[in-house]
N, C-alpha and C positions, 0 to 999 in steps of 0.2 A: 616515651614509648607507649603505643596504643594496645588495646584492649589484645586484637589479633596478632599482635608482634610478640606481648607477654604471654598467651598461650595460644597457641595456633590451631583453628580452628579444626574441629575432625573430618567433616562436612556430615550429610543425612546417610543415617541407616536404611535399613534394608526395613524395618518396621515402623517408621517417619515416611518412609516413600509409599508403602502400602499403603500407613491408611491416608495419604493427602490422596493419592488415586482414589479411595475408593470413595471421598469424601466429593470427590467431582459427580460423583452419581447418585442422585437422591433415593433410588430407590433399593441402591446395594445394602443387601442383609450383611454382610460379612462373613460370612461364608467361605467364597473364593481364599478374601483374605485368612483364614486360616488356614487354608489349606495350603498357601503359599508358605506361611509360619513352619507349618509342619513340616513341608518339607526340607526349608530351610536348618529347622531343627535338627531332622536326620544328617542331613550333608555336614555339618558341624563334627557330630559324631564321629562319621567318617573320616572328616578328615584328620582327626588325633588319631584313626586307627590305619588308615594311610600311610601317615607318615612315621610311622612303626616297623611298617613291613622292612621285613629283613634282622629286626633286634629279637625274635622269638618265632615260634612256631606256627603264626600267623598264616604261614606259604603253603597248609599241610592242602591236599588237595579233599575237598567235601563234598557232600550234597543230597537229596533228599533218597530215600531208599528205593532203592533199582533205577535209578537215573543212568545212565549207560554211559554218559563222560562228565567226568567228575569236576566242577569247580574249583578254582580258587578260593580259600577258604573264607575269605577277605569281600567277593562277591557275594558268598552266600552269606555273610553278616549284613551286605548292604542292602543285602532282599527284604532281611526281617527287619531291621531298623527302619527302612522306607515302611513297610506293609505297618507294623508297628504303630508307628508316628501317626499314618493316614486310618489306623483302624482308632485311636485314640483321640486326636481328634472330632471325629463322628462326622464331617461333611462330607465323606467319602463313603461310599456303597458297595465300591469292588475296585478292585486292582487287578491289571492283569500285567505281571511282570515276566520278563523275558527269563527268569531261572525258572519258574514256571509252567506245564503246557496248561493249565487251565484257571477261568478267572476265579480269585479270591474272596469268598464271600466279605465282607468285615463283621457285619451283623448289622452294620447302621443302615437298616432298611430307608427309612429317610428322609439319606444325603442324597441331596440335589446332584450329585458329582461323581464320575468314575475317572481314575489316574491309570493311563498306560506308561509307563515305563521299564527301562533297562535302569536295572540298581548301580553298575559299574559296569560298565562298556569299556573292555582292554583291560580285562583286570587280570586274564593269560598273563601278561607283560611285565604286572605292577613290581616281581621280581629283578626287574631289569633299568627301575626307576625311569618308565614309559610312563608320560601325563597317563591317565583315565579320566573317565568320568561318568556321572549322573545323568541320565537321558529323561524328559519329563512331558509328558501330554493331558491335560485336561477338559475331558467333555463334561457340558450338562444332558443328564441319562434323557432319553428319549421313552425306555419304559417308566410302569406305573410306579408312584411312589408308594410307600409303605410293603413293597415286596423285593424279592432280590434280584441283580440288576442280569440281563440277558446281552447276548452277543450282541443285539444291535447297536447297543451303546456305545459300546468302541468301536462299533463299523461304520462309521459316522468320517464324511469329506475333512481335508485338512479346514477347508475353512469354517468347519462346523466346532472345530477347536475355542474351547474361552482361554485359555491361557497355554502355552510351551516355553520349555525352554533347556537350561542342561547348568550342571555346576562342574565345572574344570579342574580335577586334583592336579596342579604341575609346577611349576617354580613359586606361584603364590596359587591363590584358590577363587576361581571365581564363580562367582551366578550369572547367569544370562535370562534371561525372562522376559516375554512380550504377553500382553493381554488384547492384541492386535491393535493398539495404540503406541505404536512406535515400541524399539528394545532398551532396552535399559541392561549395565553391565554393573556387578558389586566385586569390588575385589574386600577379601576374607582379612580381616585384623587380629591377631593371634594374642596378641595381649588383653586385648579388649572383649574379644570372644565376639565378636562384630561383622556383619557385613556392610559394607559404606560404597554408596553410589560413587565411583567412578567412571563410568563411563554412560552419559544421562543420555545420549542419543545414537547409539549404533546403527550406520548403514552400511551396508555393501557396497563396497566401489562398484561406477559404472562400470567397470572394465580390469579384467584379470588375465594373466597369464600361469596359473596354476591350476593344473588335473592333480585330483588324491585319488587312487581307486587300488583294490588288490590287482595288479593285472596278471599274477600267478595263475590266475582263473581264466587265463584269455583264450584257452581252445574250447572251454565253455561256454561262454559270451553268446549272446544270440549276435547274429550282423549289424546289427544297429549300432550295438554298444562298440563292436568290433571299426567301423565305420569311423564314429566319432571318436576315438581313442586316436585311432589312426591321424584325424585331422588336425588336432593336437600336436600330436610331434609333428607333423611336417608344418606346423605354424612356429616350432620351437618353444614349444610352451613347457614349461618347468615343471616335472611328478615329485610329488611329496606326499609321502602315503607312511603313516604312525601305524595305522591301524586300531586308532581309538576313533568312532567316530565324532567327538566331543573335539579331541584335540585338532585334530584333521580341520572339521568346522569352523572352529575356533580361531585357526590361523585366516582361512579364506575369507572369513567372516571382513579381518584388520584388514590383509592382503590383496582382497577379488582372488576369485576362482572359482571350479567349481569342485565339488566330493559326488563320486559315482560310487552304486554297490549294486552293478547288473546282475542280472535274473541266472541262475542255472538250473540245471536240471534236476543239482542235489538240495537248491535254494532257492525256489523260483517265487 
């Protein structure tokens, strides 16, 4: 019996793949790479606290004072946990999260780096053992360094993006992550407290038959969106709509398709 037959091998982590990436660029600080750590870190958390919900009081609904609709309590853990992680760290300069209206200073005047994010996207649901998940954006700041960072930094084009991507709470747990050199997928090891590459090259099929969109909202819709929904079902194309935009993704990502979230007039 050979070496891999007697214990079988685990493959590469989530922090063995970071740093051979970052080890391809001679002039990367490490930086980035932390920042991915951290948030990996966070996500970890979550998911012990995740998959809780429903055994204690976890579901109470929360949120910051005079916030006008009240959270998931479970969300607003995964605001501070995320903001947390990325303010301790120190490659991070601001956060601006979606339980949030405004961005978060860290103090780390600076960090090369600002993280937009949703903490738990469908976490309304997480009562109902509906995936959620981690939503994750990373710019390098555009203002000056050693002050604190301004809106233009995350007003910045998707492809002005160094890094995106989302972690998956749902049957198992996943990472998703690109640094615009192809996606890379980690499913979560629970015993090992791990993330491990399995899925080392994710593409989208050429070709899908799946729309995910609320179409609850469809006398809202401007014409356009109204248009192409339409052209959809009369191609016979398949709606599958969670309401997490993670998990929604997630599938279309394996499956081809595409995820809409048109404009209205109370969301535009």
């Amino acid at each position: 019996m050979n070496h891999d037959e007697l214990a079988t091998p685990v493959g590469t982590t989530l922090e063995r793949y970071i740093m051979r990436k970052q080890a391809e660029f001679p002039f990367a600080t490490g930086e980035l790479s932390q920042l991915l750590r951290d948030i990996a870190l966070a996500s970890k958390i979550m998911v012990r606290e995740v998959g809780r919900t429903g055994l204690s009081t976890i579901a109470e609904a929360v949120g910051p004072e005079g916030e006008s609709a009240p959270r998931h309590r479970l969300g607003e853990e995964a605001h501070i946990r995320f903001v947390r992680a990325l303010t301790n760290g120190r490659e991070c300069c601001a956060v601006l999260s979606e339980a949030r209206p405004e961005v978060i200073d860290t103090g780390n005047h600076d960090g090369k780096y600002v993280v937009a994010l949703n903490p738990l996207n469908g976490s309304v649901s997480l009562d109902f053992n509906v995936s959620t998940g981690t939503i994750f954006s990373i710019y390098r700041r555009v203002s000056r360094y050693g002050g604190p960072a301004r809106a233009e930094d995350f007003m910045q084009g998707g492809r002005a993006q160094v890094a995106a991507g989302y972690i998956l709470y749902g049957s198992s747990v996943m990472l998703v992550y690109t640094t615009g050199h192809g996606v890379a997928g980690f499913t979560y090891e629970p015993s090992l407290g791990e993330f491990f590459l399995s899925h080392p090259r994710l593409t989208l099929p050429q070709s899908g038959s799946v729309f995910s969109c609320n179409e609850g909202n469809w006398f809202d819709f401007p014409d356009f969106a109204r248009t192409f929904l339409t052209t959809c079902k009369e191609r016979r194309y398949t709606a599958r709509y969670v309401g997490s935009l993670a998990a929604d993704y997630h599938r279309n990502l394996f499956t081809g398709g595409i995820y809409l979230y048109p404009p209205t007039a109370e969301w535009p």
